[in-house]
C-alpha positions as CSV (number, residue, x, y, z in Angstrom):
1,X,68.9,-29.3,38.3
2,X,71.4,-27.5,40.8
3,X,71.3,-28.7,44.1
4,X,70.7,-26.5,47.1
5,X,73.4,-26.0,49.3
6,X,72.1,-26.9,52.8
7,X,73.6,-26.9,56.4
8,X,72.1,-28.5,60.0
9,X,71.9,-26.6,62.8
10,X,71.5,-28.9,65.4
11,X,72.9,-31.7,63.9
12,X,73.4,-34.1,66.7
13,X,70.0,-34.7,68.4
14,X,67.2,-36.8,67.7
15,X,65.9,-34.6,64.8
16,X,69.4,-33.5,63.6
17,X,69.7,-37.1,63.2
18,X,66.7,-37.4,61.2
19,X,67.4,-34.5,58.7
20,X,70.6,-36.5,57.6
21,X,69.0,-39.4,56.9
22,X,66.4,-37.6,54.9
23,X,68.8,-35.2,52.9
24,X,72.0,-37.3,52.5
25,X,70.2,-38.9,49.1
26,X,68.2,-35.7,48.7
27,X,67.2,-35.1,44.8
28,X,67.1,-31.1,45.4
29,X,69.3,-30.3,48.7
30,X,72.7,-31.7,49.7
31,X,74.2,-31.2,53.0
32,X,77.7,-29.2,52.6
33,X,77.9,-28.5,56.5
34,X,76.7,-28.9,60.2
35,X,76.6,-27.7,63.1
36,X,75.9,-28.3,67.1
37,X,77.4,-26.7,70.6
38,X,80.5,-26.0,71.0
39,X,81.7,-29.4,72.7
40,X,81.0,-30.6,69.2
41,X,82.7,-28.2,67.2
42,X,86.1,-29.3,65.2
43,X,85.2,-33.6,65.7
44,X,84.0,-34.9,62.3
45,X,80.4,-35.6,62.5
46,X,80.4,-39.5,63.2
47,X,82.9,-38.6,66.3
48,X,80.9,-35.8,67.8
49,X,77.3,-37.9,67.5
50,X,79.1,-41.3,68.9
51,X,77.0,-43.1,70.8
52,X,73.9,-40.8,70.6
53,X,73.3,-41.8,67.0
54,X,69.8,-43.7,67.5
55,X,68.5,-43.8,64.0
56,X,67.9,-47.9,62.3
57,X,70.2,-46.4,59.2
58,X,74.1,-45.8,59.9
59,X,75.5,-42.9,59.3
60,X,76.1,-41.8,56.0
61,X,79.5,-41.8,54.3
62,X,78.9,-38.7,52.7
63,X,77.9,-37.2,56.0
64,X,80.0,-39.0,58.8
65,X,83.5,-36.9,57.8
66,X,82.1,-33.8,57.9
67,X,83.7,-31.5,60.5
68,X,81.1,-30.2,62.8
69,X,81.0,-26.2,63.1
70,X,80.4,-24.0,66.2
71,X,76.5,-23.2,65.9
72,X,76.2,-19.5,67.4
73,X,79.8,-18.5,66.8
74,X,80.1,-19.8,63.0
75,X,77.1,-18.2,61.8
76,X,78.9,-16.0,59.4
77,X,81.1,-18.7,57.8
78,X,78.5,-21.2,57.9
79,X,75.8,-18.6,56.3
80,X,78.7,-18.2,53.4
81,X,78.9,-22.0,52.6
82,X,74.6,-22.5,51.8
83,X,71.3,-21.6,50.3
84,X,69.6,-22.2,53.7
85,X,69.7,-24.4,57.3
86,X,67.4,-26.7,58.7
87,X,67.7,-25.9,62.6
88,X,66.8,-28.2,65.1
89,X,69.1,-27.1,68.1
90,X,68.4,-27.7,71.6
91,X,68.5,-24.6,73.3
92,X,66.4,-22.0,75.5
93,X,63.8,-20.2,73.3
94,X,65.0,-17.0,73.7
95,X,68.3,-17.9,72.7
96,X,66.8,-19.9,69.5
97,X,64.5,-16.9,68.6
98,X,68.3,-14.8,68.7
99,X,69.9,-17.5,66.9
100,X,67.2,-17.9,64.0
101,X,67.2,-14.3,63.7
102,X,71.0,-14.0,63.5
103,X,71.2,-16.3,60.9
104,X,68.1,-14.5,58.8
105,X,70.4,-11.6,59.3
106,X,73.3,-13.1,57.6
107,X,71.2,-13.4,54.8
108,X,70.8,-17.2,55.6
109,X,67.0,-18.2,55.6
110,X,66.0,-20.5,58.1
111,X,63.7,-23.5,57.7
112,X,63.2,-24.4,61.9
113,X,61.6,-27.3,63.8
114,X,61.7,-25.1,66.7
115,X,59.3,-23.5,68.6
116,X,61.3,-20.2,69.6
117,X,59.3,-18.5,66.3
118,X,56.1,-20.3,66.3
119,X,54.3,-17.1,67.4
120,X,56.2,-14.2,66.0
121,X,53.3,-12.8,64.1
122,X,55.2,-12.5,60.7
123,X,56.9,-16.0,60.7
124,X,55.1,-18.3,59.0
125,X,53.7,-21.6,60.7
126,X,53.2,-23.8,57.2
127,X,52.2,-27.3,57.1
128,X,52.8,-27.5,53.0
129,X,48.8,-29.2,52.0
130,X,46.9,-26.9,54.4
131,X,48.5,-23.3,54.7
132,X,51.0,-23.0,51.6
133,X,50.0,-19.2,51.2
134,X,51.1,-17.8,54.5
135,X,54.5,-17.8,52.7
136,X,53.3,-14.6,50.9
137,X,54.0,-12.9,54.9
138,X,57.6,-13.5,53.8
139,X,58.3,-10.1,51.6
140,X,57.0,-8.3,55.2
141,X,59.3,-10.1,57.5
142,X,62.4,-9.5,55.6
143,X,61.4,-6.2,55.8
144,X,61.4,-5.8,59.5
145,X,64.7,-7.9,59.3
146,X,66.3,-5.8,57.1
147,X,67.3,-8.5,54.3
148,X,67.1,-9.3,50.7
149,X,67.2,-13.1,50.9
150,X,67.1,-14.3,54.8
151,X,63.9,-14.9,56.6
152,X,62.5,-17.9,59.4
153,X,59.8,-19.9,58.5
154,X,58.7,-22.8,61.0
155,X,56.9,-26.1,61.3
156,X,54.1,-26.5,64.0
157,X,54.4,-28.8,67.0
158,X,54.9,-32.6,65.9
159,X,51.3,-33.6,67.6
160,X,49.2,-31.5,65.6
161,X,50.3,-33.0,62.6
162,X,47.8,-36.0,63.3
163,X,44.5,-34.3,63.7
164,X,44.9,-30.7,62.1
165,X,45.2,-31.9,58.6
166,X,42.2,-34.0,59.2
167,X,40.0,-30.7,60.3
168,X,41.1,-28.5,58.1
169,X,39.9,-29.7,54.5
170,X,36.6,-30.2,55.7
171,X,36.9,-26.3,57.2
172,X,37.8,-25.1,53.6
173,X,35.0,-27.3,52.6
174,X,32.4,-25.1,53.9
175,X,31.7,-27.4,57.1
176,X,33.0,-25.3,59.5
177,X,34.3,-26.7,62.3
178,X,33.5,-24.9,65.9
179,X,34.7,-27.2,68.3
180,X,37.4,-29.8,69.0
181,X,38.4,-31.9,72.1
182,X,41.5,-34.1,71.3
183,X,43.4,-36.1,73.5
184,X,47.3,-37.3,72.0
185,X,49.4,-40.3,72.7
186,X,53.0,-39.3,72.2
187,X,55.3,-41.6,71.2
188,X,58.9,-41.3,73.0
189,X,60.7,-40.0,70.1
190,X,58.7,-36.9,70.5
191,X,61.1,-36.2,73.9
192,X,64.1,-36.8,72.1
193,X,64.3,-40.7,73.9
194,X,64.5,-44.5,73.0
195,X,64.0,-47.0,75.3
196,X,67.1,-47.3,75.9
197,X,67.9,-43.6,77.2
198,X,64.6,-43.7,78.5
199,X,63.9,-46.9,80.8
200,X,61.2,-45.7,82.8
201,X,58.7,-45.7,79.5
202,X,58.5,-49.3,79.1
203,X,55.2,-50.6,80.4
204,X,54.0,-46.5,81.4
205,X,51.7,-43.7,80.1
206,X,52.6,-40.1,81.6
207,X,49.8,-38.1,81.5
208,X,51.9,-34.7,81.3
209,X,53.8,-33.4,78.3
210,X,55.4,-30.0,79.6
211,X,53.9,-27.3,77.3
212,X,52.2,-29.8,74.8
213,X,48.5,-29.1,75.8
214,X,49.0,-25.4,74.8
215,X,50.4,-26.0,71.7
216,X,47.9,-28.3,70.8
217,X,45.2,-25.1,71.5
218,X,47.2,-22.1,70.0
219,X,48.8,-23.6,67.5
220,X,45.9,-24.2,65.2
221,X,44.8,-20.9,65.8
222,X,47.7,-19.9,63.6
223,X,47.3,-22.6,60.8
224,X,43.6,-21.4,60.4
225,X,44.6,-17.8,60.4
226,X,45.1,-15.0,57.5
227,X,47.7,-12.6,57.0
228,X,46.4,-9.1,57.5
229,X,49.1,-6.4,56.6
230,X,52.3,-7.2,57.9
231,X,51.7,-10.1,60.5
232,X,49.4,-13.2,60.3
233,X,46.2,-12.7,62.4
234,X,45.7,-15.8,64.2
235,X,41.5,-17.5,64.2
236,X,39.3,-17.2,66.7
237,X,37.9,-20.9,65.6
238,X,37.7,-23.5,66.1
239,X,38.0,-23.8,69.5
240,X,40.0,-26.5,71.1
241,X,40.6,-28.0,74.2
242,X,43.5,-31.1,74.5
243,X,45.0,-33.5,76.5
244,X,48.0,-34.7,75.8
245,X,49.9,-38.3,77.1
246,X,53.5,-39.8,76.7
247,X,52.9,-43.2,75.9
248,X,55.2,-46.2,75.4
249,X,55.7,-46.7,71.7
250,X,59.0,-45.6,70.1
251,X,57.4,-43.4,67.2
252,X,54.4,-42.3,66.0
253,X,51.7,-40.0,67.4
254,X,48.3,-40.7,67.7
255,X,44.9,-38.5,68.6
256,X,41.5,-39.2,69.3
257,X,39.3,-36.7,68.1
258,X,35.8,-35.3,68.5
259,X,34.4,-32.8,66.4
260,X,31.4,-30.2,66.0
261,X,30.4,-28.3,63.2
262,X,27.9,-25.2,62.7
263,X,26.9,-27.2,59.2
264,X,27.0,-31.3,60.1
265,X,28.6,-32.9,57.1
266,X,27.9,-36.3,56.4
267,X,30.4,-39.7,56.9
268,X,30.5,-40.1,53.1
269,X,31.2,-36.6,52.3
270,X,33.7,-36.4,54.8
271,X,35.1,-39.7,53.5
272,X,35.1,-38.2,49.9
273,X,37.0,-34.9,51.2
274,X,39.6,-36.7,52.7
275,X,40.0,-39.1,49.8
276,X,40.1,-36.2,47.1
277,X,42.3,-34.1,48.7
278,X,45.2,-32.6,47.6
279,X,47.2,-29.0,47.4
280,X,50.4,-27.7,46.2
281,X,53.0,-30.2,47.7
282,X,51.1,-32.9,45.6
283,X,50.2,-30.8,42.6
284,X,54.0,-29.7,42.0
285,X,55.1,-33.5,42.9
286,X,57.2,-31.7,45.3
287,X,60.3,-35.0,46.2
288,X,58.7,-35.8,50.0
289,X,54.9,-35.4,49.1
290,X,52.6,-38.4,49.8
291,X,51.2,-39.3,46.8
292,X,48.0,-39.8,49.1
293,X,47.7,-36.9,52.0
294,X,44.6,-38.5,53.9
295,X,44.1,-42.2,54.6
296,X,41.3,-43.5,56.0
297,X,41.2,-46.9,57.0
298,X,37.5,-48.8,57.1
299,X,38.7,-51.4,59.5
300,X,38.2,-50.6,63.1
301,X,41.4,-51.8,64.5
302,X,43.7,-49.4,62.1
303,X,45.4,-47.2,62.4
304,X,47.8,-48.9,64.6
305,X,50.9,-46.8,65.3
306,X,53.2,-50.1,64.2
307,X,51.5,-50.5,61.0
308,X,50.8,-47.3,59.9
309,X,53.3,-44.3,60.7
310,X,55.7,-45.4,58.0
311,X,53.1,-45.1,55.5
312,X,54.4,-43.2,52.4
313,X,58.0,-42.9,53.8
314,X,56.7,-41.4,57.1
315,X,54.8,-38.5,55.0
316,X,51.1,-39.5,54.7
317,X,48.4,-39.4,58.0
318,X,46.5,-42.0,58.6
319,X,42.7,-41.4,59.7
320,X,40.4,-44.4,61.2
321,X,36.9,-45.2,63.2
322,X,34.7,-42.1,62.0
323,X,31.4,-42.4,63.6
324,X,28.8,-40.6,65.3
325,X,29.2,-39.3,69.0
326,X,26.6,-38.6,71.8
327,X,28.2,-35.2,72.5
328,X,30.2,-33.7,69.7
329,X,28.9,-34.5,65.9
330,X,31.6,-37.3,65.2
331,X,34.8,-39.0,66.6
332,X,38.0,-40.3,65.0
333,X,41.5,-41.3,65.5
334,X,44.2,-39.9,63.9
335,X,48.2,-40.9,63.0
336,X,51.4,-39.3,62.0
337,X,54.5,-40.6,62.3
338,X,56.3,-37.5,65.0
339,X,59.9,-37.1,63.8
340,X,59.1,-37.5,60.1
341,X,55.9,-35.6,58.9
342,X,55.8,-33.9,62.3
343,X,59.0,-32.7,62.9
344,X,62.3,-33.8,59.9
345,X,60.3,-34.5,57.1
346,X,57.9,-32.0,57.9
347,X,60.6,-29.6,57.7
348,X,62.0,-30.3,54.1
349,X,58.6,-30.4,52.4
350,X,58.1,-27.0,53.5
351,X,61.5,-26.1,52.4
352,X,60.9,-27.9,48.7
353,X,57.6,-26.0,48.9
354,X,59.3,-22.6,49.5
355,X,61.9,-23.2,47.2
356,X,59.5,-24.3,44.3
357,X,58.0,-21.3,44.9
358,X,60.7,-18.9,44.5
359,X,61.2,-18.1,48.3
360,X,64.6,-19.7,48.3
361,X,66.7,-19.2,45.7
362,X,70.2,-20.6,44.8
363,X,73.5,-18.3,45.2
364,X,74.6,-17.4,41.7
């Protein structure tokens, strides 16, 4: 097949990093250009990331030569050169929410791991096995935009990844779920650190993540909702309530979760649900679907964060220790590897979903 033509916006940070490493082998998109602030602008891409490169892969040859474009001021030129961008840029939201939108503008459509558009009630929020049909709020927001191909779509916050597609098959189920407490254990990577940039991690737990603990409550909301007209109307339910924690582990984001439904399922059938699971991104074999979504693992040490956030390249979430609880109906723990499902990789399965689905199209 023709490949997409694809650009990085944002291409020298943590996740920036990660998108090349995903796409520089791609089977569907290849990477024609990038970009990043202006002190980066005109150095070929290896030059311009120096030292910041923190990924275990080196740099790829087809990616290290590439000259590095101006990120706000190239938007034009860069829109000319691809299909679509990834953006991952490091900016203030309003200035992300203007520089997504000028980009949609230039008839560029924007797959983002920002949070600038998480909110703007016809964006869609899609993680690809729970939400695939908010993409149908697409036709409206081109609309408003005034475009025949560019739109924004976005991924949720890295942390939900964990837990959300845990609760949500057993919603769509029937066994609705009314109320969830979670508490997170972020892994450094979700800052944009290593050890090594990040010293004061080693041997710590910091109970604050700026902003994190509303994500983890609103967000959901969104994923759960249904597109009314021309915006998506966000749920009233489940309710959640979260705490959130930077702990010291270099990837990998873990929750542990308590549950109540208004129609108590049992442990096997919630077992079975997760097993059986499956939705578009593994019915269309899409190229960075986990063959197996859910895992659940029977032993009561797993998942460990070590062992299991590289499970099926990073893609899959790994589910352990349901059992009863005195309060809520049931308790788990939850794992998803933060920069791949929940922020990268997440990223470019909902772009192969939207382009199997005829959202993105090649140029002729």
């Amino acid at each position: 097949m023709k490949k997409y033509k694809v650009g990085i916006v944002g291409a020298t940070g943590m996740v920036g990093q990660r998108f090349i490493t995903l796409l520089a082998d791609h089977p569907w998109f290849e990477v024609v250009t990038l970009a990043a602030s202006p002190r980066s602008a005109g150095k070929a891409y290896k030059d311009a990331v120096g030292k910041k490169w923190c990924m275990q892969q080196e740099i790829p040859a087809n990616i290290a030569d590439i000259t590095v474009q101006d990120a706000a001021a190239d938007i034009d030129k860069i829109a000319a050169m691809v299909d679509f961008v990834f953006c991952a840029v490091d900016m203030k939201k309003d200035e992300i929410k203007a520089l997504e939108e000028a980009y949609a503008k230039a008839e560029c459509p924007v797959i983002s791991n920002n949070s600038a558009n998480r909110h703007t009630p016809d964006v869609p929020m899609i993680v690809p096995e729970l939400n695939t049909d908010h993409a149908k709020i697409i036709p409206a927001q081109k609309k408003r935009l005034g475009t025949q191909r560019g739109f924004i779509a976005v991924k949720s916050n890295c942390s939900l990844q964990s837990y959300v597609p845990a609760l949500f098959p057993l919603d769509r189920a029937g066994y609705k779920v009314t109320d969830v407490l979670v508490c997170t254990y972020q892994a450094i990577s979700g800052a944009g650190k290593t050890f090594e940039t990040w010293p004061e991690m080693i041997d710590n737990v910091i109970p604050f993540i700026g902003g994190e603990e509303e994500k983890s409550e609103i967000e959901p909301l969104k994923i759960w909702g249904q597109i009314e007209g021309d915006v998506i109307v966000p749920a009233t339910s489940p309710n959640f309530t979260a705490q959130c924690l930077r702990v010291p582990a270099s990837d990998g984001h873990m929750a542990a979760v308590f549950v109540r439904f208004a129609n108590k399922p049992s442990i096997d059938e919630i077992k079975k649900i997760w097993r059986e699971y499956k939705a578009f991104p593994q019915e269309a074999e899409l190229p960075s679907a986990p063959k197996q979504f859910l895992n659940y693992f029977e032993e009561d040490n797993l998942p460990q964060t070590r062992l299991q956030r590289n499970l099926e390249g990073g893609m899959a979430i790994s589910v352990g220790r349901l059992r009863p609880d005195s309060q809520y109906d049931y308790k788990f723990v939850c794992l998803s590897h933060n920069t791949l499902r929940g922020a990268a990789g997440g990223a470019v399965l909902m772009a192969e979903q939207l382009c199997a689905q005829g959202y993105i199209e090649p140029k002729a």
